[in-house]
Structure formats: C-alpha cells, structure tokens
N, CA, C and O atoms as a GROMACS GRO file, in nm:
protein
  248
    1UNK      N    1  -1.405  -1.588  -0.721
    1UNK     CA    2  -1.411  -1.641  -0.586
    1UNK      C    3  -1.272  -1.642  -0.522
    1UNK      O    4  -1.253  -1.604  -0.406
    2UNK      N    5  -1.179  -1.686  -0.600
    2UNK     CA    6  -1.041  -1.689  -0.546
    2UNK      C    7  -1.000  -1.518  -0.509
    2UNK      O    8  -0.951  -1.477  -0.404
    3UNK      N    9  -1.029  -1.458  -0.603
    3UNK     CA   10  -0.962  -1.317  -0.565
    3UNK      C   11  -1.043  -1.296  -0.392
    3UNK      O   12  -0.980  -1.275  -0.288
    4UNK      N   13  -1.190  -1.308  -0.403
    4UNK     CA   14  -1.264  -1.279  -0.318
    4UNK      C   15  -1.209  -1.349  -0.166
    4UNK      O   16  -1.274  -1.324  -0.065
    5UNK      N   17  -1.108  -1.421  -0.159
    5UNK     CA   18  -1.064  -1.499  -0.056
    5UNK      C   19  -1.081  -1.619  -0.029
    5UNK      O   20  -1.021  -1.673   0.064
    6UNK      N   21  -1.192  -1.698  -0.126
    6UNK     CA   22  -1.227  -1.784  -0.083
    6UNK      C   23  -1.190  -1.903  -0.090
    6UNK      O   24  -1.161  -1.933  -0.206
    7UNK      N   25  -1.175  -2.005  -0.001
    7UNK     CA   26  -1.052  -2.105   0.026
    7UNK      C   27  -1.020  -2.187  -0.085
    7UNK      O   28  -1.120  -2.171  -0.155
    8UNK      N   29  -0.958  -2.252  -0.136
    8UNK     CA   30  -0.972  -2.405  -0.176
    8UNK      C   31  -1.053  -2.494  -0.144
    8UNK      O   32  -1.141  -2.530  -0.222
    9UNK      N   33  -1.043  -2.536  -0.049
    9UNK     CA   34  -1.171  -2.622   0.030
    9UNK      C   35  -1.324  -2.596  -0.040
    9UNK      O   36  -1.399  -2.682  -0.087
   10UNK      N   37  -1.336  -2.508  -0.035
   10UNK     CA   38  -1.475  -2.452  -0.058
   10UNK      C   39  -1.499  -2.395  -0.200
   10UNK      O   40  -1.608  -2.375  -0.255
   11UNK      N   41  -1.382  -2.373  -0.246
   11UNK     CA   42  -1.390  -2.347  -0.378
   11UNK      C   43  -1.411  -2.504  -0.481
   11UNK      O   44  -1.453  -2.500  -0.597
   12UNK      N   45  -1.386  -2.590  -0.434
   12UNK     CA   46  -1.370  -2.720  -0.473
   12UNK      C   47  -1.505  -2.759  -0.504
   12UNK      O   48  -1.557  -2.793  -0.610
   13UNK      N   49  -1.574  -2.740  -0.331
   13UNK     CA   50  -1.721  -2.742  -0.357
   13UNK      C   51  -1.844  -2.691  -0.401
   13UNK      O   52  -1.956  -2.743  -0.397
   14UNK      N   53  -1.800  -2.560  -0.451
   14UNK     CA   54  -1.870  -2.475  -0.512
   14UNK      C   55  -1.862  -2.520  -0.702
   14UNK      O   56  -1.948  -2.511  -0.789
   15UNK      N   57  -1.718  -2.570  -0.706
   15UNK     CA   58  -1.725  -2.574  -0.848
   15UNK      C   59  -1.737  -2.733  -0.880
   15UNK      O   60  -1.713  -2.772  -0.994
   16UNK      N   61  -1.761  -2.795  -0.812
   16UNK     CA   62  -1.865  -2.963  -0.860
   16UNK      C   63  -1.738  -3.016  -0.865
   16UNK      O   64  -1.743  -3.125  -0.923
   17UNK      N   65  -1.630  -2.989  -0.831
   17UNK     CA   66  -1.486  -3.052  -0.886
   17UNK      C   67  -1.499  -3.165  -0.752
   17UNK      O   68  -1.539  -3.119  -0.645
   18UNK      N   69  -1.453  -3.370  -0.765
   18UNK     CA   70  -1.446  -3.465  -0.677
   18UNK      C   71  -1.307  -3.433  -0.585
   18UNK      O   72  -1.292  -3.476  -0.471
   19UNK      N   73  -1.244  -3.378  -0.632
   19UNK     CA   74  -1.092  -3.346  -0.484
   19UNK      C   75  -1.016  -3.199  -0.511
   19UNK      O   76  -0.998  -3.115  -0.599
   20UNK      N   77  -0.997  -3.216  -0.436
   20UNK     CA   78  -0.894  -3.050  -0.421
   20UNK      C   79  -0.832  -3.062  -0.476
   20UNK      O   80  -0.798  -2.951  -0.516
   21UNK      N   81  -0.742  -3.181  -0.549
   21UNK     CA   82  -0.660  -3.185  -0.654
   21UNK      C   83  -0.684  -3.130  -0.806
   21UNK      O   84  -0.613  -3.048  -0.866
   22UNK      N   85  -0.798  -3.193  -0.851
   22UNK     CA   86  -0.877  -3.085  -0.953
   22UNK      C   87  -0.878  -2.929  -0.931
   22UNK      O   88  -0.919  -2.850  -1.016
   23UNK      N   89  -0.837  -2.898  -0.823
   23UNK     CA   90  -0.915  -2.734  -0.826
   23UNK      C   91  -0.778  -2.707  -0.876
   23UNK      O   92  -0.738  -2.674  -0.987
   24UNK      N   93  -0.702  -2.738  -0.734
   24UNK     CA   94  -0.558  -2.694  -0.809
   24UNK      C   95  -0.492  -2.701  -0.884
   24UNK      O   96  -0.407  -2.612  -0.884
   25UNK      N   97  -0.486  -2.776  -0.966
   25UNK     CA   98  -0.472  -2.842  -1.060
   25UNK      C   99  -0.501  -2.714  -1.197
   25UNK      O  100  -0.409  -2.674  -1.267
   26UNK      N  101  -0.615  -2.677  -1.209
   26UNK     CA  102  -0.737  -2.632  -1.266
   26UNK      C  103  -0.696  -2.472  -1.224
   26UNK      O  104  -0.668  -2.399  -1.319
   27UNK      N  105  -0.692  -2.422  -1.110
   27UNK     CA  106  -0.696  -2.270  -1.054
   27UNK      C  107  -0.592  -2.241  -0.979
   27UNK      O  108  -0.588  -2.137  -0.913
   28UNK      N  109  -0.502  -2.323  -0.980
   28UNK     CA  110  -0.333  -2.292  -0.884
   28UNK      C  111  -0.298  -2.170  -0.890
   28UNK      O  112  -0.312  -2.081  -0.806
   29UNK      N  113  -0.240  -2.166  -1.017
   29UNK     CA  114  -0.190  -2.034  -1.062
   29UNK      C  115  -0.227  -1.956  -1.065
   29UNK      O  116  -0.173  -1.877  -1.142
   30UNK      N  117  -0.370  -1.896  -0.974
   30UNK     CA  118  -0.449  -1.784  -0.947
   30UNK      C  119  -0.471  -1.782  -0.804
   30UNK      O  120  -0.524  -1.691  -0.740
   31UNK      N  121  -0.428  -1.885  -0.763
   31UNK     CA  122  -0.398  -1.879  -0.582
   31UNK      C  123  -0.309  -1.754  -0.559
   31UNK      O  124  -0.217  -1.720  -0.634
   32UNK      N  125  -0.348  -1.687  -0.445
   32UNK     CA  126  -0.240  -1.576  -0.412
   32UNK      C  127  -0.100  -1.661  -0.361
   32UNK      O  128  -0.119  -1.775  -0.318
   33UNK      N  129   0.001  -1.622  -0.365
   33UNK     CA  130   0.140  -1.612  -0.266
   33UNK      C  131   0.187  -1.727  -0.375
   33UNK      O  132   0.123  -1.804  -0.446
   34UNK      N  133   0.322  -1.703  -0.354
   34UNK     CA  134   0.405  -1.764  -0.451
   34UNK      C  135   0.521  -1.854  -0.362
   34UNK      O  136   0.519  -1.853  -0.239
   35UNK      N  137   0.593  -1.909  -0.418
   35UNK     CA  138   0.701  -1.963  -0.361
   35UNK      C  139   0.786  -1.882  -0.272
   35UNK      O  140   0.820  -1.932  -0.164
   36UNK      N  141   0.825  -1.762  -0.304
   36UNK     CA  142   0.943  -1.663  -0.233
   36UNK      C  143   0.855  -1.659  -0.066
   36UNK      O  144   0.912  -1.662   0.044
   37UNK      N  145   0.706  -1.651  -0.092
   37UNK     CA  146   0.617  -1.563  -0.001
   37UNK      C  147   0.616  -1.733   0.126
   37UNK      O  148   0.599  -1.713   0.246
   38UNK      N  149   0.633  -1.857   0.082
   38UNK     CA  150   0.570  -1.937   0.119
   38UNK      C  151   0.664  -1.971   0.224
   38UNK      O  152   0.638  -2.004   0.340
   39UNK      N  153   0.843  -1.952   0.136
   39UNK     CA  154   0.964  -2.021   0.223
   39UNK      C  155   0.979  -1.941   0.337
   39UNK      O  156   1.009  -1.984   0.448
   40UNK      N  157   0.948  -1.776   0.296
   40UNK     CA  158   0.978  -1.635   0.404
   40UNK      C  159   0.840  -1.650   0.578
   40UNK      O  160   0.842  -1.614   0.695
   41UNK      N  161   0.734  -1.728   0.477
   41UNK     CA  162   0.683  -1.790   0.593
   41UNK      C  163   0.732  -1.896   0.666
   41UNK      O  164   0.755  -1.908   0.786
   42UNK      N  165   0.742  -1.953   0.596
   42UNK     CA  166   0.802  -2.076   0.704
   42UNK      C  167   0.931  -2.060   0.753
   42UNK      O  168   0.944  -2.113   0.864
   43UNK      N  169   1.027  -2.007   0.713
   43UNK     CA  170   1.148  -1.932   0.773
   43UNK      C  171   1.065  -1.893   0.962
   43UNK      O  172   1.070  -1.917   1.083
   44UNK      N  173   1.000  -1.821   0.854
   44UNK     CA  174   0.932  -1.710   1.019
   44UNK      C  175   0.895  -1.797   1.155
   44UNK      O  176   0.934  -1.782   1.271
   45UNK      N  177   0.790  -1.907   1.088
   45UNK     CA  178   0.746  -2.014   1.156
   45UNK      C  179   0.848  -2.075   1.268
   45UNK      O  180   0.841  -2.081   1.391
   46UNK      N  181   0.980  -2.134   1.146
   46UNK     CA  182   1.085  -2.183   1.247
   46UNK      C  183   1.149  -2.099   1.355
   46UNK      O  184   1.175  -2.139   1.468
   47UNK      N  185   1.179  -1.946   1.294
   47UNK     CA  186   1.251  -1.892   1.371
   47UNK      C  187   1.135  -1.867   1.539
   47UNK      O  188   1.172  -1.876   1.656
   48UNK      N  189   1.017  -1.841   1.494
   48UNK     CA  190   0.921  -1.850   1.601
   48UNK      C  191   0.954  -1.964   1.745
   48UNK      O  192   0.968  -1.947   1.866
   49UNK      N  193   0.958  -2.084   1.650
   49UNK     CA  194   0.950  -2.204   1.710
   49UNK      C  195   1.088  -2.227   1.788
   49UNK      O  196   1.084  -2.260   1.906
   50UNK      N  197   1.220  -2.208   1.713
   50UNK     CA  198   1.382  -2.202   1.718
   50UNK      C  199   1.348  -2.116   1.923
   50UNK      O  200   1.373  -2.150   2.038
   51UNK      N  201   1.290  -2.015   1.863
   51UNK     CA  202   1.305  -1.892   1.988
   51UNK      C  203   1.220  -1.948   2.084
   51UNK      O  204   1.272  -1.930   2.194
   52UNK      N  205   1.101  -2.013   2.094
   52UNK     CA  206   1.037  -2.054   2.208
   52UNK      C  207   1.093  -2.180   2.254
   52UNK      O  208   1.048  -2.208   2.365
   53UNK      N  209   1.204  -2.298   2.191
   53UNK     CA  210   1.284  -2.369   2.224
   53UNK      C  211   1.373  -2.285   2.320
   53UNK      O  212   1.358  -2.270   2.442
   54UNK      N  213   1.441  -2.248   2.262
   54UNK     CA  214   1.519  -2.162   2.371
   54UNK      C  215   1.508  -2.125   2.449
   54UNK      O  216   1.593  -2.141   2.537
   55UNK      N  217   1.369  -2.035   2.471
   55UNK     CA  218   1.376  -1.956   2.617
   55UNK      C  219   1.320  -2.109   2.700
   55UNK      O  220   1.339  -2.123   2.821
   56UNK      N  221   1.251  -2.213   2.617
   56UNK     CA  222   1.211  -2.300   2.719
   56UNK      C  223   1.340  -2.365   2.745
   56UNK      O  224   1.293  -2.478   2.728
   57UNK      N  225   1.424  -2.382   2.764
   57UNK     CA  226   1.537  -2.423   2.802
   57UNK      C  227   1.625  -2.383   2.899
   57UNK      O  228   1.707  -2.457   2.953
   58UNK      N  229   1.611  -2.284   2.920
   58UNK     CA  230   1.643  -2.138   2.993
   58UNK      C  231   1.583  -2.141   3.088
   58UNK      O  232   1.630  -2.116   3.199
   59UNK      N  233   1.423  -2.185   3.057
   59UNK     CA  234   1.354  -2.203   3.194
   59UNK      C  235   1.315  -2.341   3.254
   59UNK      O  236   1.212  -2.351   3.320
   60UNK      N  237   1.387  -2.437   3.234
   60UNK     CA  238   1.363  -2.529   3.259
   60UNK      C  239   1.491  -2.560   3.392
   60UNK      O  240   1.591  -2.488   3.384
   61UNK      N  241   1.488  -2.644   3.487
   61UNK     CA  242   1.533  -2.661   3.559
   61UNK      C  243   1.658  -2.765   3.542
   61UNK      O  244   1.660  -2.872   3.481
   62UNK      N  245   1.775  -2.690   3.627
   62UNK     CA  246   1.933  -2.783   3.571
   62UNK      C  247   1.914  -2.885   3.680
   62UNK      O  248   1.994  -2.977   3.693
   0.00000   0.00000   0.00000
C-alpha cells in the first residue's frame, strides 16, 4: 500500500492500527523521502515565501 501511494492517514485505517503513531512507528522506514529530500523542501518552501515577501513590499505603498 505504501509503495502504491497510499497515505498514512489511510493506511492507519486500513491496518486496524488506534493512531498514526503506530503506523509510523511500525512502517516509517518504508515511507518514501528521507531527511536530505524533506530539508531541500522546505528550503524551497521558504525561499518561495522569502520571494513573495519581497515583491509584496515593493508593492506596497511608502
């Protein structure tokens, strides 16, 4: 199921497990994306966010 895409959330409920903590717990380490993959996202995220600060600033009135 995990390879197949299918979430945590729902994987939780499929396998009778009481919280998402059990799954992960249980199937983490078969979750796709790793640490390197997670920070290079959120890097991205900020720089997203960093850049729409800016131009809103730019367009905001002095």
């Amino acid at each position: 199921m995990i390879a197949a895409g299918v979430n945590a959330r729902a994987l939780t409920t499929y396998m009778g497990h009481s919280s998402i903590t059990t799954t992960y717990d249980r199937y983490g380490h078969l979750m796709p994306g790793n640490e390197d993959e997670a920070a290079a996202l959120l890097d991205a995220y900020l720089e997203r966010s960093n850049t729409r600060a800016r131009l809103a600033a730019l367009d905001a009135p002095s």
